[in-house]
SEKOLLUM-890896 format. One line per field, with one value per atom (N, C-alpha, C, O): y, x, z; residue number from 1. Coordinates in Angstrom, 2 decimals, always signed. Example, Ala and Ser with C-alpha at 12.3 -4.5 7.8 and 13.67 -1.06 7.14 Angstrom:
<rs>
v <- (-5.69:-4.50:-3.30:-3.32:-2.25:-1.06:+0.03:+1.14) .
u <- (+13.19:+12.30:+13.20:+14.24:+12.85:+13.67:+12.90:+13.41) .
w <- (+7.80:+7.80:+7.80:+8.46:+7.08:+7.14:+7.87:+8.04) .
pos <- (1:1:1:1:2:2:2:2) .
</rs>
This chain:
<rs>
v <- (-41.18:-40.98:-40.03:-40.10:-39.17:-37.78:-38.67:-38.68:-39.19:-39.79:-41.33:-42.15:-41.61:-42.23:-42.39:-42.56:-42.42:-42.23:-42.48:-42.08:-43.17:-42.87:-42.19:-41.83:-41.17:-39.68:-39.17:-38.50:-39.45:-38.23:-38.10:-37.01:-39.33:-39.16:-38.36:-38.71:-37.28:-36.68:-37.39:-36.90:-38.42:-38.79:-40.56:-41.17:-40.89:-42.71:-43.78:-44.79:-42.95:-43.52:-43.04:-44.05:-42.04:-41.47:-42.39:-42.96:-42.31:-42.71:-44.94:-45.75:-45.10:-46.61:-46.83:-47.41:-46.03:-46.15:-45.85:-46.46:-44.94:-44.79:-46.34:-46.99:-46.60:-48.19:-49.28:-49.96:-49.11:-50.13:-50.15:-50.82:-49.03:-48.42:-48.75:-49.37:-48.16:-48.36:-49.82:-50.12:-50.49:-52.22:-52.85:-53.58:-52.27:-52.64:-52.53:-53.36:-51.27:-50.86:-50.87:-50.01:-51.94:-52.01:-51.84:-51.59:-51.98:-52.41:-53.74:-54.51:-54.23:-55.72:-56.42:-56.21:-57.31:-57.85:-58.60:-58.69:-58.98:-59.42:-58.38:-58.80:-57.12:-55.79:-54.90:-54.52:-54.54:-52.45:-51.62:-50.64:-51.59:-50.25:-50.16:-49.20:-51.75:-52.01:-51.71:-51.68:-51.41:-51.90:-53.09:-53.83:-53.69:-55.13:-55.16:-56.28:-53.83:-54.74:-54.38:-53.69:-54.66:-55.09:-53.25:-52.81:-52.89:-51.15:-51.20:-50.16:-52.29:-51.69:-50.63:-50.54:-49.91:-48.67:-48.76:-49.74:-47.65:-47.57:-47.46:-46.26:-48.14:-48.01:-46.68:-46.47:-45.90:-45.83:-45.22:-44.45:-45.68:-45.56:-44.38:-43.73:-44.10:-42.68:-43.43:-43.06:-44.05:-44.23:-45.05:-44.95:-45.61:-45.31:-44.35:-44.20:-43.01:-41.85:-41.16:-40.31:-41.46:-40.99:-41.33:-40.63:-42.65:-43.13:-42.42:-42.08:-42.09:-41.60:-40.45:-40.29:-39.44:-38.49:-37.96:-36.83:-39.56:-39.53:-40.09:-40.04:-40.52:-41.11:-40.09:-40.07:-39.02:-38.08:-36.82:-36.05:-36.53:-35.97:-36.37:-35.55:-37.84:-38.23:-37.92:-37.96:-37.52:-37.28:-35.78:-35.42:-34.89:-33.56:-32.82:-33.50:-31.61:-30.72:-31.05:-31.79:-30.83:-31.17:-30.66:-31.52:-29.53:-29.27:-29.64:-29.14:-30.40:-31.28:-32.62:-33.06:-33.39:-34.39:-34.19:-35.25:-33.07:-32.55:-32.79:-33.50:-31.98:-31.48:-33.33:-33.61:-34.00:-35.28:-36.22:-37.25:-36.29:-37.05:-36.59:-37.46:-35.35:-34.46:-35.36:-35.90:-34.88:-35.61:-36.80:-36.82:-38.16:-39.01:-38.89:-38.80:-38.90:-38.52:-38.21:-38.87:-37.17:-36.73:-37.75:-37.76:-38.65:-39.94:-40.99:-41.86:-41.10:-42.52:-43.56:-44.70:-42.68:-43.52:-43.50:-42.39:-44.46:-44.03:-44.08:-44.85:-43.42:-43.04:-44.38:-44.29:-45.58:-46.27:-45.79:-45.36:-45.84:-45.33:-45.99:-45.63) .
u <- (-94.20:-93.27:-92.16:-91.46:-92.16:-91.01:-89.56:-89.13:-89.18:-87.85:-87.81:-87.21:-88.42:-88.32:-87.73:-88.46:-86.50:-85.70:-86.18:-85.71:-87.16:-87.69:-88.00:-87.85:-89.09:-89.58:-89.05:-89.42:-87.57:-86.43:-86.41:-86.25:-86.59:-86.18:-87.27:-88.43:-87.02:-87.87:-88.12:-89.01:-87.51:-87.38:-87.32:-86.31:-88.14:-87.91:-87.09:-86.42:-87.55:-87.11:-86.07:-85.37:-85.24:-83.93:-82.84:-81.91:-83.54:-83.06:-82.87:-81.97:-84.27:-84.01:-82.72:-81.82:-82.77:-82.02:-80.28:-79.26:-80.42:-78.84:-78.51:-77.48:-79.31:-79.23:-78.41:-77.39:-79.20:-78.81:-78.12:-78.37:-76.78:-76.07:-74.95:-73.92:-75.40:-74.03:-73.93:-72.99:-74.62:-74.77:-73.70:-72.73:-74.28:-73.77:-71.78:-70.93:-71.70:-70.62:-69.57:-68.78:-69.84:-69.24:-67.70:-67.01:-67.03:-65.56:-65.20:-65.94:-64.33:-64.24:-63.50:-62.33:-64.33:-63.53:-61.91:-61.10:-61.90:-60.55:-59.16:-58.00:-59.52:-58.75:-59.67:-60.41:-59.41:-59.96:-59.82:-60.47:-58.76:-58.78:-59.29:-59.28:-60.02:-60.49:-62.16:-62.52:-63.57:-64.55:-64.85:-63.88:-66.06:-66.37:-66.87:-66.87:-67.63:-68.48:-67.51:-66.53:-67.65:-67.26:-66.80:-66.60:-66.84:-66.19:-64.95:-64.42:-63.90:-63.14:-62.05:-60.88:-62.60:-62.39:-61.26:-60.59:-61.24:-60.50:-61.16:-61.46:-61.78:-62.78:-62.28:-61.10:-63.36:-65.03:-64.61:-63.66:-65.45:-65.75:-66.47:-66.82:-66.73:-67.79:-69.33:-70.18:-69.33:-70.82:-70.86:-71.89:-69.92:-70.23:-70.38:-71.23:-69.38:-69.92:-71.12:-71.56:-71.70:-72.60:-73.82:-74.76:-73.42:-74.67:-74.68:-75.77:-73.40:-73.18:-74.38:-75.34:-73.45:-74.37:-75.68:-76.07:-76.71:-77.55:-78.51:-79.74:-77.90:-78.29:-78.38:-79.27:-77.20:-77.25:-78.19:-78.02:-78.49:-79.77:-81.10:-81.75:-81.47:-82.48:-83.18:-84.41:-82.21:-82.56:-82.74:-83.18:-82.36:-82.19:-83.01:-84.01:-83.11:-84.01:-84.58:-83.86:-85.42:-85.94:-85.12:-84.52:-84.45:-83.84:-82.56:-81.87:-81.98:-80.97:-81.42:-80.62:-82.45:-82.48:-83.45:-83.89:-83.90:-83.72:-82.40:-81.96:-81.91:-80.71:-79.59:-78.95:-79.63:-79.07:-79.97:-79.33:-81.02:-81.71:-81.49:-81.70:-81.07:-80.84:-79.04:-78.84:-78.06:-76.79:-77.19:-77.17:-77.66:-78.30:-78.41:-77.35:-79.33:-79.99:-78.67:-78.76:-77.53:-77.12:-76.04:-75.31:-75.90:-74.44:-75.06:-74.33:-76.47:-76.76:-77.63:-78.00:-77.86:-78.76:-79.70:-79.97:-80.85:-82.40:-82.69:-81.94:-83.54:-83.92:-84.95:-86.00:-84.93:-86.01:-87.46:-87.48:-88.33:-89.96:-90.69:-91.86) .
w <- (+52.31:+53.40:+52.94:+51.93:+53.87:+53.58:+52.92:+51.76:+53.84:+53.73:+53.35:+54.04:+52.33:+51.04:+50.05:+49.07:+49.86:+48.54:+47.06:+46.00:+47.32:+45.65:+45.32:+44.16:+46.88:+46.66:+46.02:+45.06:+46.58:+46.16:+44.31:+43.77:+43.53:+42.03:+41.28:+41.47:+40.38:+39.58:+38.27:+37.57:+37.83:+36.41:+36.79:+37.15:+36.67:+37.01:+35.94:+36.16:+34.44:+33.52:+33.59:+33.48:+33.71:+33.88:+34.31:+33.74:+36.19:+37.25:+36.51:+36.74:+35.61:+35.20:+34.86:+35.46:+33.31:+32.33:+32.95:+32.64:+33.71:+34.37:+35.24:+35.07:+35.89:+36.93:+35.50:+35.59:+34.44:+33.52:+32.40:+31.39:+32.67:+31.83:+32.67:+32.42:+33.79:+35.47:+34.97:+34.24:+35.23:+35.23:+34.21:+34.43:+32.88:+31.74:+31.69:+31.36:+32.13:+32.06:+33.44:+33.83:+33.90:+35.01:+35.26:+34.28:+36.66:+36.15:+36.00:+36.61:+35.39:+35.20:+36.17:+36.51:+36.61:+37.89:+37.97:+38.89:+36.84:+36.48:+35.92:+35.91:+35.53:+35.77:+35.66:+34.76:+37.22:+37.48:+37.13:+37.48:+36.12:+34.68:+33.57:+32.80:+33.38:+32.60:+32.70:+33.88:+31.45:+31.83:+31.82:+31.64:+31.98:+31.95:+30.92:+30.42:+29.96:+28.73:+27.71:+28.00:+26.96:+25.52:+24.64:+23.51:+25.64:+24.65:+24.82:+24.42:+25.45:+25.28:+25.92:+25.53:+26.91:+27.59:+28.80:+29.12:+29.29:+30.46:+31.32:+31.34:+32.41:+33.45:+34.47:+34.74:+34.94:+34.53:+33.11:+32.99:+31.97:+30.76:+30.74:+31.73:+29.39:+29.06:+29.38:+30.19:+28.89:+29.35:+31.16:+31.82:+31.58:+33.36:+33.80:+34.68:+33.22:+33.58:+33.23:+33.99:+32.11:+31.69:+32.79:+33.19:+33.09:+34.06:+35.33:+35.80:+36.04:+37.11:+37.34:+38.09:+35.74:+35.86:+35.75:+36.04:+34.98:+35.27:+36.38:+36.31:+37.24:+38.49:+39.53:+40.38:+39.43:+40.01:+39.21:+40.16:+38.87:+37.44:+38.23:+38.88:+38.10:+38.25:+39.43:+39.48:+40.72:+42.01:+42.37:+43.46:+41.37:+41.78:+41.08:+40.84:+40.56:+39.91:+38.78:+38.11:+38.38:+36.53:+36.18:+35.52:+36.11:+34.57:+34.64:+33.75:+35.43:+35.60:+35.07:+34.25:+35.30:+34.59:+33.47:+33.03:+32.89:+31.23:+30.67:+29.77:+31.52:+30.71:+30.57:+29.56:+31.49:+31.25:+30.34:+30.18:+29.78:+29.18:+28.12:+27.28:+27.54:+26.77:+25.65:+24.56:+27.15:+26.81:+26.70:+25.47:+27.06:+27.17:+25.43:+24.80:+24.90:+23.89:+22.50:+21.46:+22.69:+21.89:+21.80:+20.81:+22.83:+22.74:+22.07:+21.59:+21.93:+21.03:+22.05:+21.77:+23.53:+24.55:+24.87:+25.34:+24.92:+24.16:+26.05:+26.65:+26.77:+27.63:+28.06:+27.42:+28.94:+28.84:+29.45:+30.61:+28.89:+29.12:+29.70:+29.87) .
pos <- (1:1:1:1:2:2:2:2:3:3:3:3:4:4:4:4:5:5:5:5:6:6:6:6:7:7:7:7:8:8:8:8:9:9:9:9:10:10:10:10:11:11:11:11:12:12:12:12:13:13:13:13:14:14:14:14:15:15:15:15:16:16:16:16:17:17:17:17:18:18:18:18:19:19:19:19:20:20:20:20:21:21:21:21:22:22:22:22:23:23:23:23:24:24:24:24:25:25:25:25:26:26:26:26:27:27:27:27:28:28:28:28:29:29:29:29:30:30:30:30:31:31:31:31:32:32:32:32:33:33:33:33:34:34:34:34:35:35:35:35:36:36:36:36:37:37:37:37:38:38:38:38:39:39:39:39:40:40:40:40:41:41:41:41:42:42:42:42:43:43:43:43:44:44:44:44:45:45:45:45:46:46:46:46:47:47:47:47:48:48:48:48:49:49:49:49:50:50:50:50:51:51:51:51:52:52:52:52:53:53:53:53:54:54:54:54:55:55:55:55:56:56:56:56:57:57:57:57:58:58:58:58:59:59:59:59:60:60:60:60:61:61:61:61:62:62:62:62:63:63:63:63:64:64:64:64:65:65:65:65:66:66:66:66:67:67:67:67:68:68:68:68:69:69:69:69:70:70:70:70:71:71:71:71:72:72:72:72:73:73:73:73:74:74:74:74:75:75:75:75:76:76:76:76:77:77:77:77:78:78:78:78:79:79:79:79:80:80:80:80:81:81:81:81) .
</rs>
């Protein structure tokens, strides 16, 4: 079906691994400047963003979600397969 949104993702493992990074790194419900996991951070964190941008990656051109599996890759985040 044309208008399918899964159609839409080029990279599934991409599109996974960003779902469960977003997840991880949520904001913390008890302060919104805060994240929720354990880094520490100032919410959205580097790796919420990181997810952002691979969520948005995962839906658009290959060499956009190359190129994010790539950054992905060079921060220490193993791509799930």
């Amino acid at each position: 079906m044309a208008n399918d949104p899964a159609e839409r993702i080029v990279d599934q493992a991409l599109a996974r691994t960003a779902d469960q990074l977003a997840a991880a790194h949520s904001q913390h419900p008890d302060n919104p400047r805060r994240c929720a996991a354990g880094c520490h951070s100032a919410w959205p964190c580097m790796s919420h963003r990181f997810a952002e941008r691979a969520r948005h990656a995962a839906r658009g051109d290959w060499r956009d979600a190359w190129t994010a599996r790539h950054d992905l890759a060079s921060a220490g985040i193993p791509v799930a397969g």
